[in-house]
C-alpha positions in Angstrom: 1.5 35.7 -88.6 -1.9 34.4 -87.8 -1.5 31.9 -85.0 -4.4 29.7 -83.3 -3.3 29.9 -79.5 -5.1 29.1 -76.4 -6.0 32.5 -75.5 -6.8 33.3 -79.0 -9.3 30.2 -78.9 -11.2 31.4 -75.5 -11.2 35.4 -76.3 -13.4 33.5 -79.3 -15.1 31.2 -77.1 -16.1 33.5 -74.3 -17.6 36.2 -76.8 -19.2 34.0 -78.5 -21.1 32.6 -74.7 -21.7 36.3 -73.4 -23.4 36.8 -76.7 -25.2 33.3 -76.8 -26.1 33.3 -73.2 -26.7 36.9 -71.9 -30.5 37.4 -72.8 -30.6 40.7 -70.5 -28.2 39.7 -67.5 -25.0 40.4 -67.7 -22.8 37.2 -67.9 -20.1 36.7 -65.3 -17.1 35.2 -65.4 -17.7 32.2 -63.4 -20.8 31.4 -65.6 -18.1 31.5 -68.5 -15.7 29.0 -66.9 -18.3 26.8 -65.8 -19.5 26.1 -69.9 -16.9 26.3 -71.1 -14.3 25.0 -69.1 -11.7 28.2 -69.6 -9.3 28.5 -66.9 -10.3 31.2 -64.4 -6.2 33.2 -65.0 -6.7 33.0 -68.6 -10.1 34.0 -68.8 -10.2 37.7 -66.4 -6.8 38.6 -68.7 -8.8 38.4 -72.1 -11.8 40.0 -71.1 -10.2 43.2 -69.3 -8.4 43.4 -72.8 -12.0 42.9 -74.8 -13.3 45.7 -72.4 -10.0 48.2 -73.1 -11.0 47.5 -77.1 -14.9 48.4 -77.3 -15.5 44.5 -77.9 -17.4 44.0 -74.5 -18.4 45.9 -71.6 -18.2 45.5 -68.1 -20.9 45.7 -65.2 -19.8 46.3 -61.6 -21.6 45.3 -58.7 -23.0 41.7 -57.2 -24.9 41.0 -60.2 -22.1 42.7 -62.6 -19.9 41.1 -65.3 -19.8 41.3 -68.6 -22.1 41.9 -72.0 -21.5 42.5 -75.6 -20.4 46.7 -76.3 -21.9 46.2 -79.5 -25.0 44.3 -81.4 -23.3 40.5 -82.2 -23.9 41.9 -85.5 -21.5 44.2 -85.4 -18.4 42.3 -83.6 -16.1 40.2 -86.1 -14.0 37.6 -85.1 -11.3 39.3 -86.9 -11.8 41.8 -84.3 -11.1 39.7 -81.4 -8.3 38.3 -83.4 -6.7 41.0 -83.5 -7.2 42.2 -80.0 -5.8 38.8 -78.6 -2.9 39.5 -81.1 -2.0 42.6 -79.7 -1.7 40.9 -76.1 0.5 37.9 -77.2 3.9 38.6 -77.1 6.0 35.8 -79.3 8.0 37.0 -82.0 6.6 36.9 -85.2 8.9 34.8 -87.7 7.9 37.6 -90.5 9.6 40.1 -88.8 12.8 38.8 -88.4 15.6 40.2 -91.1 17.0 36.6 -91.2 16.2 34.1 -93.8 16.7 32.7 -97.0 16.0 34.9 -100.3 13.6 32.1 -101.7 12.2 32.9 -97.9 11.8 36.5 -98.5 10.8 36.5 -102.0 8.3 33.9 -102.3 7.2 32.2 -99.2 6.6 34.9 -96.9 4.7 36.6 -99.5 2.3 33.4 -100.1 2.2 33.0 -96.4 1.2 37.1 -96.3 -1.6 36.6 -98.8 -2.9 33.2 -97.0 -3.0 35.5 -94.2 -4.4 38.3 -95.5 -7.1 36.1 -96.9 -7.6 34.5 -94.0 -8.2 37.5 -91.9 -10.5 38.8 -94.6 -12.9 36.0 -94.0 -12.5 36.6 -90.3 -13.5 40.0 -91.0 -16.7 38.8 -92.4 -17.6 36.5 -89.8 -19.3 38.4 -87.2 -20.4 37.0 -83.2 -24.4 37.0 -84.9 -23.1 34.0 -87.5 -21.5 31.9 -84.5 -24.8 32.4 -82.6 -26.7 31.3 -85.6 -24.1 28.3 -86.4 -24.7 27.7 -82.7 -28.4 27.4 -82.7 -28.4 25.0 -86.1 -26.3 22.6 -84.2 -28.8 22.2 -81.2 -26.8 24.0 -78.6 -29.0 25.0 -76.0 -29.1 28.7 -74.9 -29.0 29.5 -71.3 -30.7 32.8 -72.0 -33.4 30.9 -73.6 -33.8 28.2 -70.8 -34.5 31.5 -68.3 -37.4 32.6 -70.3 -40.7 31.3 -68.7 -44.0 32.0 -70.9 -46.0 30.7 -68.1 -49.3 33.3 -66.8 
């Protein structure tokens, strides 16, 4: 069952500033924590796990930490979704045999679909329309603040 949890919320959330913020740098943790305000235990957990999955990479050394694997074009949210998913461990009420037969017959099945629909649009949302949705709303872009046109 698709659940919104805390972790789930800053996997999103620090993807979404490594791709918003990197410009060619790679973005450490710290810098994460600092915007966003994710707590330092939680954060180190999701991003080894976004690492393991091909979401992000990581870059060793003084000036290491992390960037996106992929073009921002090409990361859903359905994928970190999943990955975050994959790391939580409560039971999921779907897969318990107990239950009613109105439960089993038709409201697990309408929550399945809801679900199913739901990750289907998560699917289609990649990192590149966050960015975008970012920008329209005036969020300022460390990456872009770096840049210095000046001769």
């Amino acid at each position: 069952m698709l659940r919104v949890s805390k972790k789930l919320m800053f996997a999103i959330e620090a993807v979404l500033d490594i791709a918003y913020n990197s410009g060619s740098e790679p973005v450490q943790s710290g810098e994460i924590t600092r915007r966003q305000g994710i707590p330092k235990r939680y954060l180190e957990q999701v991003l080894q796990q976004l690492v393991r999955e091909g979401i992000l990479s990581g870059v060793r050394g003084p000036r290491g930490g992390y960037r996106l694997a992929r073009e921002r074009r090409r990361i859903s949210v359905g994928e970190i979704v999943r990955v975050v998913r994959s790391m939580e461990t409560a039971s999921d009420p779907f897969e318990e045999p107990t239950g009613s037969v109105l439960g089993h017959k038709v409201v697990r099945p309408m929550w399945m679909e809801l679900q199913e629909e739901c990750m289907a649009r998560l699917d289609r949302t990649t990192i590149e329309d966050l960015c975008l949705q970012a920008n329209r709303a005036g969020i300022e872009s460390e990456s872009q603040a770096r840049i210095d046109f000046t001769i």
